[in-house]
N, C-alpha and C positions, 0 to 999 in steps of 0.2 A: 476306500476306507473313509470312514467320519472321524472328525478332531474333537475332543470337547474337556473344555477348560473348565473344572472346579478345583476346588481345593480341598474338596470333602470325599474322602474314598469311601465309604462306605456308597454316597451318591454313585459315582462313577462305576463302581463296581455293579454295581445292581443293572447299571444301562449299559454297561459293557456285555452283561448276560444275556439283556435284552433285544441286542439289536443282533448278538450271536446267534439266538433263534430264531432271526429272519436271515440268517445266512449273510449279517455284513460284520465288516470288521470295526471297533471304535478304539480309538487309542487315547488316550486322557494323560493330559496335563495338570501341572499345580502353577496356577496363575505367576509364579514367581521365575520356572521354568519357561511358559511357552514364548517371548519373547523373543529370549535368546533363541528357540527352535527355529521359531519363524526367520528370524534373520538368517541364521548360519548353514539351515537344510539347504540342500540339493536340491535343481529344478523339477530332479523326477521325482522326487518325495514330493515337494509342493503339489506338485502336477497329479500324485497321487489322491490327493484329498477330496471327496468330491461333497463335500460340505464342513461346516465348521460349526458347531455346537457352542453356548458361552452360556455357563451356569451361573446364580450366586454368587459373585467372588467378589475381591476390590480389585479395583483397576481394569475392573471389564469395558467401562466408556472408551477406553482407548483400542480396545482389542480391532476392532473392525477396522481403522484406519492400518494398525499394522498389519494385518490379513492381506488389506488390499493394494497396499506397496507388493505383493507377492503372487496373489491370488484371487480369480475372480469368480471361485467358489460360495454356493450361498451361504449367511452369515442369519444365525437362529441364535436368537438370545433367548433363556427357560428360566422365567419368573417363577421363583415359590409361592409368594403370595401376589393377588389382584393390586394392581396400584396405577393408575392412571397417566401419573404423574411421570415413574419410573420408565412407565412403556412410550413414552413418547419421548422423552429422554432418549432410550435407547434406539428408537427412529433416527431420530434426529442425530444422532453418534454415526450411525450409515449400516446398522445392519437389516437383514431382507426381511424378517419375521420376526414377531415374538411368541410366544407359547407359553401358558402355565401348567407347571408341575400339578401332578403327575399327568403324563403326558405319555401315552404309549409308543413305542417305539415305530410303529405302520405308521400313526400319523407326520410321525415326523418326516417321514422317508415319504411320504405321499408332496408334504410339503416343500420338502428338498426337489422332488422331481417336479411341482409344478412351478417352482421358482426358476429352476432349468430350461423349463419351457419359454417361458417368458423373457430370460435377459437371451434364448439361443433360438430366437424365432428362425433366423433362416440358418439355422445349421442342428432343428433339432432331430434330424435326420441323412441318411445319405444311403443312394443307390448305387449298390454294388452288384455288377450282375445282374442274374434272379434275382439279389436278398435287397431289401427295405427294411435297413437297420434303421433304428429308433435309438436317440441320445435320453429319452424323458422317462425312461420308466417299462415302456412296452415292449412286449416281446417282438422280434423281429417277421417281417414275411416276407415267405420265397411263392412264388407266382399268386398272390393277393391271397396267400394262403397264410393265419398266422403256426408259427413256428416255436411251438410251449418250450422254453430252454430256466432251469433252476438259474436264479439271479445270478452268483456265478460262472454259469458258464455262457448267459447272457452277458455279463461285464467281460470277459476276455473276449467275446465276439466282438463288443463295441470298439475296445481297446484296440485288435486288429485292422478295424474298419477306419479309426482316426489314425492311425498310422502303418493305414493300409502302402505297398510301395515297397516300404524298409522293415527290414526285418529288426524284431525288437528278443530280447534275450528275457529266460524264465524269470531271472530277477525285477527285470522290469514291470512282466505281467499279473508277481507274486506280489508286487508292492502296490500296485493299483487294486487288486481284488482284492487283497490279504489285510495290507498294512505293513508300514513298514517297520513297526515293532512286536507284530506278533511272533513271540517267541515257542509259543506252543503247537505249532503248524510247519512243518516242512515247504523245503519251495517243491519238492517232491510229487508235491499234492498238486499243483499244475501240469504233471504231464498226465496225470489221471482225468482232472477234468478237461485237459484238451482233446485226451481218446476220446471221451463221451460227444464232444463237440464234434469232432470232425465225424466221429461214425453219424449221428446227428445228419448234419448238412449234407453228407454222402449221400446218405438213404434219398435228401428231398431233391439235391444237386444232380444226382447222379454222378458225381463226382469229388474229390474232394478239394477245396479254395486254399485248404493251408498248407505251405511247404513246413515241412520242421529238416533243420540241419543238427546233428548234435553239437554242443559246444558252442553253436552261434543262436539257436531261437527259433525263431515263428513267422513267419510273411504270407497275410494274405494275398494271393498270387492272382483272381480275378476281377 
């Protein structure tokens, strides 16, 4: 899921619809709120996030320093208007990017992933088995073949493969793909897109990598 702090709903509401028909989740805060969030959330919530949006607001120079007591998630600051002065500023405060409004929601998500690539040079991947999972954006490949998986069911892939070993539980996998305030989504909807996955990797495996236990979750097992 992406974070993004304004203070203007009408803003947030619009890119909340937008990044939902790319199939991710955005959760939005009021500048006055996300502070206390960042400090008091859960590791798996933070751990959730896989970028941080920081619109128009006051007190957004400070935002990046308290991200990164937490989170070493990319940090996109989204000017309304051109200003030279501002954007270096905001450099200079310690976030990855800046961008001006309006700003489609692909690009953003292109940006988030190539700034991924860059701070996770040697782990922006890992071989499991057959499969060559990809952390930066690209679909995964099973014997140098790529493997077309919908961004969701590419992000539970990943999610498995980082904490391939241990088995992790639906709530876990629903707050990393989901968000951990989408209230309009069942965690339900995770065991649906795990069938698709694992029929998926079957078909190219010949077998299937993921244990499911009921009541305890998910372990990629090769």
């Amino acid at each position: 899921m992406l974070v993004f702090v304004d203070e203007r709903e009408i803003v947030t509401s619009g890119y909340t619809t937008s990044f939902g028909r790319e199939g991710v989740s955005l959760t939005s805060f009021d500048p006055s709120e996300f502070e206390d969030w960042v400090s008091s959330a859960g590791d798996q919530d933070i751990d959730a996030v896989e970028a941080f949006l920081i619109g128009d607001c006051r007190d957004r120079n400070q935002f990046s320093k308290i991200i990164r007591q937490r989170s070493r998630a990319p940090v996109i600051a989204m000017n309304d208007v051109p200003s030279l002065e501002r954007t270096l500023e905001l450099f200079a405060c310690g976030v990855d990017d800046v961008v001006r409004k309006p700003v489609h929601a692909r690009e953003i998500l292109a940006r988030v992933d190539a700034i991924r690539r860059r701070v996770q040079v040697n782990i922006d991947y890992a071989t499991v088995g057959e499969m060559h999972v990809y952390f930066d954006g690209r679909d995964p490949e099973i014997g140098g073949e790529p493997l077309i998986l919908p961004r969701r069911e590419r992000r539970m892939l990943e999610y498995l493969v980082q904490h391939r070993g241990k088995r992790v539980s639906k709530s876990q996998i629903f707050n990393a793909v989901y968000g951990i305030f989408d209230e309009d989504v069942e965690e339900a909807v995770v065991e649906s897109h795990m069938s698709k996955l694992r029929k998926k990797l079957r078909a190219r495996l010949g077998y299937d990598p993921i244990d499911s236990k009921r009541y305890l979750g998910y372990c990629l097992t090769c």
